[in-house]
C-alpha positions in Angstrom: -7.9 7.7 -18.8 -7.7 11.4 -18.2 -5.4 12.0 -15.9 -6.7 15.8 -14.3 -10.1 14.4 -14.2 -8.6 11.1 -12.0 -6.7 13.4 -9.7 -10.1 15.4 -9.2 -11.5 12.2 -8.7 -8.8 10.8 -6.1 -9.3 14.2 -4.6 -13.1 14.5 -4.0 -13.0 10.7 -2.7 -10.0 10.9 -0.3 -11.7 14.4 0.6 -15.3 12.3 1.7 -13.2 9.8 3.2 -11.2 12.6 5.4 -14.4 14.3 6.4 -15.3 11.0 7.9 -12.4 9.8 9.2 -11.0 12.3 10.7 -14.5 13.4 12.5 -14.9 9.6 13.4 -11.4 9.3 15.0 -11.4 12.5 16.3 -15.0 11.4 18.7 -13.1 7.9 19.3 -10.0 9.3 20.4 -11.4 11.7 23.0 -14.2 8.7 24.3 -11.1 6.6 24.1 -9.0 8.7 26.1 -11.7 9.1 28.3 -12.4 5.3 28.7 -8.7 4.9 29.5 -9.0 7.9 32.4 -12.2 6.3 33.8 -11.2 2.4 33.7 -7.2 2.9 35.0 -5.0 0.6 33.9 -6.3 -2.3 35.2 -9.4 -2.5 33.3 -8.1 -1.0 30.4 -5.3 -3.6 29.9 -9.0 -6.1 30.1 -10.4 -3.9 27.7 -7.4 -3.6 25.3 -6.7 -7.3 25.8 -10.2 -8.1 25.2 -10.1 -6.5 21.3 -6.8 -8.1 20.8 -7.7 -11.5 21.4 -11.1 -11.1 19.7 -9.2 -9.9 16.4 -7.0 -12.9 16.5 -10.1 -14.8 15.9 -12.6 -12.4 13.5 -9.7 -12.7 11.2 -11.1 -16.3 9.8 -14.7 -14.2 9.5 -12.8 -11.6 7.5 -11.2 -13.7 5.0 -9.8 -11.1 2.7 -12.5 -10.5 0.8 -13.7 -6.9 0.9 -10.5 -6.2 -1.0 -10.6 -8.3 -3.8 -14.8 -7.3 -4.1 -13.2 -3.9 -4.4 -10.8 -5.0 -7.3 -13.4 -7.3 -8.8 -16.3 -5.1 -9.0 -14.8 -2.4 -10.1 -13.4 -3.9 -12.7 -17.0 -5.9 -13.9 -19.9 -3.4 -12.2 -22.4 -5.5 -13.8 -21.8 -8.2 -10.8 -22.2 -5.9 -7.5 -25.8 -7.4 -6.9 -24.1 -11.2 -6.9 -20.9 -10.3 -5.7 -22.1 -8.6 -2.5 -24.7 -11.0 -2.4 -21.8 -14.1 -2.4 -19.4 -12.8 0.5 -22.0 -11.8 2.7 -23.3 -15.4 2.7 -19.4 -17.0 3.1 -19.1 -14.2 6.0 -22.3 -14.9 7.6 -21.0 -18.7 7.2 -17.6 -18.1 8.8 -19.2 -16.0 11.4 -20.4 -19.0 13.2 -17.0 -21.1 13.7 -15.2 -17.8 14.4 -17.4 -17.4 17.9 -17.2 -21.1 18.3 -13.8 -21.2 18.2 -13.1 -18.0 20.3 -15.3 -19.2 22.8 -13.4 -22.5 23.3 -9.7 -20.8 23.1 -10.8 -18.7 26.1 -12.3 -21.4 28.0 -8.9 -23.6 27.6 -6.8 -20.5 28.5 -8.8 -20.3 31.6 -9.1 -16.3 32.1 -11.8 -14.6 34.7 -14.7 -14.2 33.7 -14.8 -10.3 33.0 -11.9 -11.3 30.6 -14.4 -14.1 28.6 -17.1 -11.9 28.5 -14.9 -8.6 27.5 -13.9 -10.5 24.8 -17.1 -12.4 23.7 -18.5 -9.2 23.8 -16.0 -7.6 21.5 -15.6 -10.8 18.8 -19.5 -10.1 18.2 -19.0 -6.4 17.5 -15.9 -7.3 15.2 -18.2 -9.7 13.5 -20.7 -6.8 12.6 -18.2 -4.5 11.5 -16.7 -7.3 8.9 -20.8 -8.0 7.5 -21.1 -4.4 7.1 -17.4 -4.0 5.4 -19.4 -6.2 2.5 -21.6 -3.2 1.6 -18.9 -0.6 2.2 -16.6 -2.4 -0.3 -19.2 -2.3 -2.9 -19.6 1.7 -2.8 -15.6 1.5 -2.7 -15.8 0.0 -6.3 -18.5 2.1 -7.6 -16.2 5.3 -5.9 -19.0 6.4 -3.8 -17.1 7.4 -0.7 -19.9 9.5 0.5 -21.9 6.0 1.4 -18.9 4.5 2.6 -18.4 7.6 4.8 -21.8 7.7 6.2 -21.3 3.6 7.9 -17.9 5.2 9.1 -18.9 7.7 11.1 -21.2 5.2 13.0 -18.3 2.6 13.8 -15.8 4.9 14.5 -17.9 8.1 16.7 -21.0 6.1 17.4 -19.3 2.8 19.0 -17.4 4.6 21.4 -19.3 7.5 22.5 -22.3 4.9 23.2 -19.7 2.8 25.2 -18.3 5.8 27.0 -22.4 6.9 27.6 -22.8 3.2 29.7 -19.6 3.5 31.6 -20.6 6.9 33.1 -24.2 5.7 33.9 -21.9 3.4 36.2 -21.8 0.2 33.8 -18.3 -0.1 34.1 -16.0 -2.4 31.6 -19.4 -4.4 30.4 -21.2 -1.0 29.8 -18.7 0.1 27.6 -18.0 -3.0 25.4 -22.2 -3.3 24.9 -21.6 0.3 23.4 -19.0 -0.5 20.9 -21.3 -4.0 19.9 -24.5 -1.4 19.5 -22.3 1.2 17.4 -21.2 -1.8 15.3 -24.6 -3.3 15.0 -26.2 0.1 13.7 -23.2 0.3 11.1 -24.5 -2.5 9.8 -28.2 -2.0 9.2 -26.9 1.3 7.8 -24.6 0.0 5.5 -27.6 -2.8 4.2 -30.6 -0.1 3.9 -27.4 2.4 1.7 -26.9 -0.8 -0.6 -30.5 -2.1 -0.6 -32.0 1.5 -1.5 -29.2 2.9 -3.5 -26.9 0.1 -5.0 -29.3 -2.5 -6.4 -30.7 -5.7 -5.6 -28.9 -8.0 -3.7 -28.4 -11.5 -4.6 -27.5 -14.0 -1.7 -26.0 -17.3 -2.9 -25.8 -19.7 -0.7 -24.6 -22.6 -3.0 -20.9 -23.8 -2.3 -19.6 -24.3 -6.0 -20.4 -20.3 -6.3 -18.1 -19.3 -3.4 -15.2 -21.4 -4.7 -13.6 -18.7 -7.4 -14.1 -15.6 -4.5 -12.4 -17.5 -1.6 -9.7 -19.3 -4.0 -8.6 -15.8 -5.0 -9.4 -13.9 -1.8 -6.7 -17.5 0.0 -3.7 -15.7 -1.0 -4.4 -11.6 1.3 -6.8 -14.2 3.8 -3.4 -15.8 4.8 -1.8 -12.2 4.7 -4.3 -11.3 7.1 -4.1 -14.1 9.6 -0.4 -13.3 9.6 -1.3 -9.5 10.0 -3.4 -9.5 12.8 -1.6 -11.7 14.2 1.6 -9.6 14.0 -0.2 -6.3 14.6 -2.3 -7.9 18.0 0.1 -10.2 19.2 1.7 -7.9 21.3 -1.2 -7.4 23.8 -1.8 -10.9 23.8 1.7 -11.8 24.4 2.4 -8.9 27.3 -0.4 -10.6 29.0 1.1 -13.9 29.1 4.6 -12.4 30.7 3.9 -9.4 32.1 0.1 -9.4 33.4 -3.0 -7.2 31.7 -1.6 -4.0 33.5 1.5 -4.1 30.8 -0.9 -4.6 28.2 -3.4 -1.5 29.1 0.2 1.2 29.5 0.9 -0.5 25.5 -2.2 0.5 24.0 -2.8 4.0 25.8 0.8 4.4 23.6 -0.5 1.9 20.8 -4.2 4.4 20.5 -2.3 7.6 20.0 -0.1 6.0 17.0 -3.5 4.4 15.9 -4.9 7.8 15.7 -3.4 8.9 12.8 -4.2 5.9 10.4 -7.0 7.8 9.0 -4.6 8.9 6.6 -2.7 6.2 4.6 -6.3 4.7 4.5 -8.4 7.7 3.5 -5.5 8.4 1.1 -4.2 5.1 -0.4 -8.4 4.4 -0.4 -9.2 6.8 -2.6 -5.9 5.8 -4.7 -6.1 2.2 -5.1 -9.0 2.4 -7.6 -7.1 4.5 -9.9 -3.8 2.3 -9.2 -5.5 -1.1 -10.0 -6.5 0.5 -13.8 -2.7 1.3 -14.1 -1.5 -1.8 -13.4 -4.6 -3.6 -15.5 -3.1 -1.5 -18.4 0.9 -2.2 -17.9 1.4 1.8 -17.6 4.3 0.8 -15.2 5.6 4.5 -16.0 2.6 5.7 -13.9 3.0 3.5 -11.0 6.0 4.3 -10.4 4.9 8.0 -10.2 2.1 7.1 -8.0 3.9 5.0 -5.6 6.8 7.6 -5.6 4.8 10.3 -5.0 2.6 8.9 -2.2 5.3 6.9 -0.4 7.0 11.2 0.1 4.0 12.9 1.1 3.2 9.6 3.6 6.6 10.5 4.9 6.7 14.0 5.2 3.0 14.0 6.7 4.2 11.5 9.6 7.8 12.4 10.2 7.2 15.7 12.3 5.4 14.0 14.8 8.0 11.2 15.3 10.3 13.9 15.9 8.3 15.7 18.1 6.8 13.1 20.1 10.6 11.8 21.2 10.8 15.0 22.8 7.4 15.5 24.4 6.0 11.8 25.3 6.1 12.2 28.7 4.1 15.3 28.4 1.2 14.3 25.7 0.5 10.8 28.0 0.1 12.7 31.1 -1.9 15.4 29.8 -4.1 12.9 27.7 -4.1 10.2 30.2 -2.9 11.2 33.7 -0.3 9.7 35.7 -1.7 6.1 36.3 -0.1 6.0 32.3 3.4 7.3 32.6 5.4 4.3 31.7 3.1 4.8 28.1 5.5 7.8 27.1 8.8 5.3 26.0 6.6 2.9 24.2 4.9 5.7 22.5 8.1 7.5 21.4 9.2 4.1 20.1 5.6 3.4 18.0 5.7 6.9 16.5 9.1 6.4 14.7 6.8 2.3 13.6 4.6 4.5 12.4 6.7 6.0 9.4 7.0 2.5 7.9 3.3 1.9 8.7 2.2 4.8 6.8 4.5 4.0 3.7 4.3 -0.2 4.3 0.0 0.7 4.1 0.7 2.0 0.2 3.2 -0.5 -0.7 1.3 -3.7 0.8 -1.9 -2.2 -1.0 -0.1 -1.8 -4.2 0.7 -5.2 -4.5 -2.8 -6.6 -4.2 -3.9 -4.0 -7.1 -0.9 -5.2 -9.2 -2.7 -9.0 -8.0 0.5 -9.7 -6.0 -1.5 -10.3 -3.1 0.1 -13.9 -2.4 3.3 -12.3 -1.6 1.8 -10.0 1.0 0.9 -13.5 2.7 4.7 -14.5 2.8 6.1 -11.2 3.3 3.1 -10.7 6.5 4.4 -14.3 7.6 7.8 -13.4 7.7 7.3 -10.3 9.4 4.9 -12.2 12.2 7.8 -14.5 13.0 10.1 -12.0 13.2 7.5 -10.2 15.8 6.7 -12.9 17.6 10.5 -14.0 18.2 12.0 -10.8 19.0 8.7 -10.0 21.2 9.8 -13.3 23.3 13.5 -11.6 23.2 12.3 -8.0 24.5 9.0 -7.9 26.5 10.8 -10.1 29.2 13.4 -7.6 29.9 11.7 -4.2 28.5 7.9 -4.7 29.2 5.8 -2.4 26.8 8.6 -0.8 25.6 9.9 -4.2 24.6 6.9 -4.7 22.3 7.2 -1.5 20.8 11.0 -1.7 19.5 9.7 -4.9 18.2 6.9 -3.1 15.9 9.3 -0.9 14.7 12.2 -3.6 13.5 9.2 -5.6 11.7 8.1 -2.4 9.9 11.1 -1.7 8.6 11.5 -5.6 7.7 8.3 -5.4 5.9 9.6 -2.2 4.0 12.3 -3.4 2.9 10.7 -6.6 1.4 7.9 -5.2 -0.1 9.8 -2.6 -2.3 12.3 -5.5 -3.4 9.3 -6.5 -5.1 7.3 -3.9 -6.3 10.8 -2.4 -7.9 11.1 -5.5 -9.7 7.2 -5.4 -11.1 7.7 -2.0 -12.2 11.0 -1.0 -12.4 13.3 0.9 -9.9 11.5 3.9 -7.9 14.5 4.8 -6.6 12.9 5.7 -3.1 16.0 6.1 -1.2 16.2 9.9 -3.0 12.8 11.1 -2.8 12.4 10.2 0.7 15.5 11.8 1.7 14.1 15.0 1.1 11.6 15.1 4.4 14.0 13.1 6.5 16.4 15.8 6.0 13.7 18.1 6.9 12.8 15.9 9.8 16.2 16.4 10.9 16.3 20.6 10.9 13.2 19.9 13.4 15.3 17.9 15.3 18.0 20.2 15.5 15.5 22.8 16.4 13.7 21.0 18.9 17.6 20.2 20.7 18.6 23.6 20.4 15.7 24.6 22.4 15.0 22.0 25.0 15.1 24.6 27.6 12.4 26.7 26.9 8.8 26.3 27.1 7.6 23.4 25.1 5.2 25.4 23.3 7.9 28.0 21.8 10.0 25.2 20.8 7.3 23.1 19.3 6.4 26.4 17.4 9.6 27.3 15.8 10.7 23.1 15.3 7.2 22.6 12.6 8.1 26.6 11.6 11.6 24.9 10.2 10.1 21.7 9.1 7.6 23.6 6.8 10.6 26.2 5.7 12.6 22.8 4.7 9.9 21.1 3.1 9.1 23.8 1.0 12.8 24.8 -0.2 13.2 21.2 -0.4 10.6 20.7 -3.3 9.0 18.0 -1.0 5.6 20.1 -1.7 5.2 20.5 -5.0 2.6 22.7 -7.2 0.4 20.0 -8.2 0.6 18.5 -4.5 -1.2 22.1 -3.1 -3.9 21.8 -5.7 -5.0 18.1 -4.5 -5.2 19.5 -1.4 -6.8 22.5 -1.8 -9.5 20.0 -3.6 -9.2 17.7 -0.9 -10.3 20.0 1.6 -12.8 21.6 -0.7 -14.5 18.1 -1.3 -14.3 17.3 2.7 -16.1 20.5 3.1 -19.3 19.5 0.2 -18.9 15.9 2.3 
């Protein structure tokens, strides 16, 4: 494979996937921030509860499978038309006992009945979003990130802003969750009509024997899932159960700023994973290594300023962004934004282990880490609240790091990580200093002069390299075409 024309490739496909993401999260964030304002904490920690719970169950609806349609088509493009066809029928299948069993879980748990229909509400938007993720994996295998774009803009500006509409026509907390299931809805039929009129024929296949191979292979990342969401949403769940809904809704003001910025391992390690998979399929361990090397230090250095910075202003982004009904979100959110450095690296490593078709340690490794969450959650929530739940992210990321590159170095060889991602921590740590040096003057000057250092260090550092420029400055001239 030529490798210039793959990094042009990578390039113009993380670029579509930018355009979209970053517009899409950018509308979400402010209607989410907005919701927040509007709602209080009260009925936010509802709201934010609500999703949580709802996840916990679309998980079994999910089932792993857009991944491995992205591996497997790519790989044989002759079968989109019957692949597609296959999971949507074993989603559409799943769908069914995933409400049923929601339903029931929140009728034995007893909650109000804004709380059952919050989250009824939500499980049926999460529902659409995982029918349409069929369609979008098949344009992920074909590399048409344009298509897959186009359905992403709709779930992630056209959800909220719709739900944001209904709450300030005075709909309140039902107003808005109708939005989000309409936004998800209309991804959907977008995402079929793309396929239908664009991708080919599609052939449903509603006979059990022919759903046996996909769901056998897709067990090993569906148990990684379950263990997933049930680490990453656990935490609302559980600061309901000891310290009320309030708890939860102060968590997830902090939880959607660190949530923000996930448009970029994705849009990135998207684009990649394509191009990874075909290394792996043709034992160029060499390459991997490069890859993985490469992308775990820019991951790093993208993420690691704002860790630093936000342990010195937290207090002042929630209150600007949120008011000060949120000010106890500012230590959870200093907390997350350090998680968030192993998130962004753990997204490429966890991802490179299903393209090496590792994807059954992923389910042990997401296990372990649940466990770990869930135990040192029952440890810390009781006697730190939100905060509590956010040290425990951040141990369980770090647990997850340190398992999956025990066994991607032994697949490929040592990546010696420890050295290359030295580089922007030590850059991370003249911000620091900078920041500390200047903690008495106005936040903006500071700020200024801390990512004026950081960018000085990065540079002399070599953490920004030639080639690194280039696939951004093609980046950004795709997400400009896009």
């Amino acid at each position: 494979m030529n490798e210039p024309r793959a990094a042009g490739r990578i390039a113009r496909n993380t670029g579509f996937l930018l355009a979209a993401e970053v517009a899409g999260r950018a509308v979400s964030f402010v209607a989410g921030v907005s919701i927040a304002r509007v709602l209080g904490v009260a009925d936010y920690g509802i709201f934010s509860f609500a999703f949580s719970f709802a996840a916990l169950f679309v998980m079994i609806c999910d089932f792993g499978l857009a991944v491995i349609a992205v591996r497997d088509i790519a790989a044989d493009r002759s079968r989109v038309g019957w692949y597609t066809g296959t999971i949507a029928a074993v989603r559409l299948a799943l769908a069914v006992p995933t409400i049923g069993l929601l339903a029931a879980a929140l009728f034995i748990a007893q909650h109000s009945a804004a709380i059952r229909e919050t989250t009824l509400l939500f499980g049926a938007s999460l529902v659409l979003n995982a029918l349409a993720e069929v369609f979008t994996a098949a344009f992920r295998a074909f590399e048409r990130m344009g298509r897959v774009s186009a359905v992403m803009l709709v779930q992630r500006a056209g959800a909220p802003v719709l739900g944001l509409l209904l709450l300030s026509f005075g709909h309140g907390l039902r107003g808005v969750v109708l939005g989000y299931a309409a936004g998800s809805l209309a991804a959907l039929l977008l995402s079929v009509y793309l396929f239908v009129t664009r991708a080919g024929t599609l052939s449903v296949r509603t006979d059990i024997a022919s759903w046996k191979p996909i769901v056998t292979s897709a067990l090993p990342l569906a148990v990684s899932m379950v263990f997933s969401t049930v680490y990453f949403r656990m935490d609302a769940v559980m600061l309901a159960a000891l310290r009320g809904t309030d708890a939860v809704g102060v968590f997830h003001a902090a939880w959607r700023l660190m949530e923000a910025l996930m448009f970029v391992p994705m849009s990135f390690v998207g684009a990649l994973f394509p191009v990874l998979t075909a290394r792996f399929a043709a034992g160029n361990h060499d390459a991997v290594r490069g890859l993985l090397r490469r992308g775990c230090t820019l991951l790093a250095a993208l993420v690691l300023p704002l860790a630093v910075w936000m342990t010195s202003y937290a207090g002042s982004a929630t209150e600007a962004l949120y008011g000060g009904a949120f000010a106890r979100s500012a230590a959870p959110l200093a907390v997350l934004m350090w998680a968030e450095v192993a998130i962004f690296v753990n997204y490429l490593l966890t991802q490179a282990l299903v393209a090496a078709h590792l994807q059954r340690f992923n389910a042990v490794y997401t296990a372990v880490c649940a466990g770990v969450g869930i135990l040192l959650n029952l440890v810390l929530i009781p006697r730190f609240a939100e905060t509590g739940a956010a040290l425990a992210t951040l141990a369980t990321e770090c647990v997850l790091f340190a398992l999956c590159l025990r066994r991607i170095n032994r697949v490929v060889g040592p990546m010696r990580l420890t050295g290359a991602l030295a580089l922007p921590v030590l850059a991370a740590g003249g911000m620091a200093l900078t920041l500390w040096i200047l903690r008495g003057s106005a936040m903006v000057v500071a700020s200024v002069a801390g990512i004026g250092v950081y960018v000085a260090l990065v540079c002399a550092l070599g953490v920004i390299r030639v080639q690194d420029v280039r696939c951004v400055r093609d980046t950004i001239s795709a997400t400009r075409d896009a």
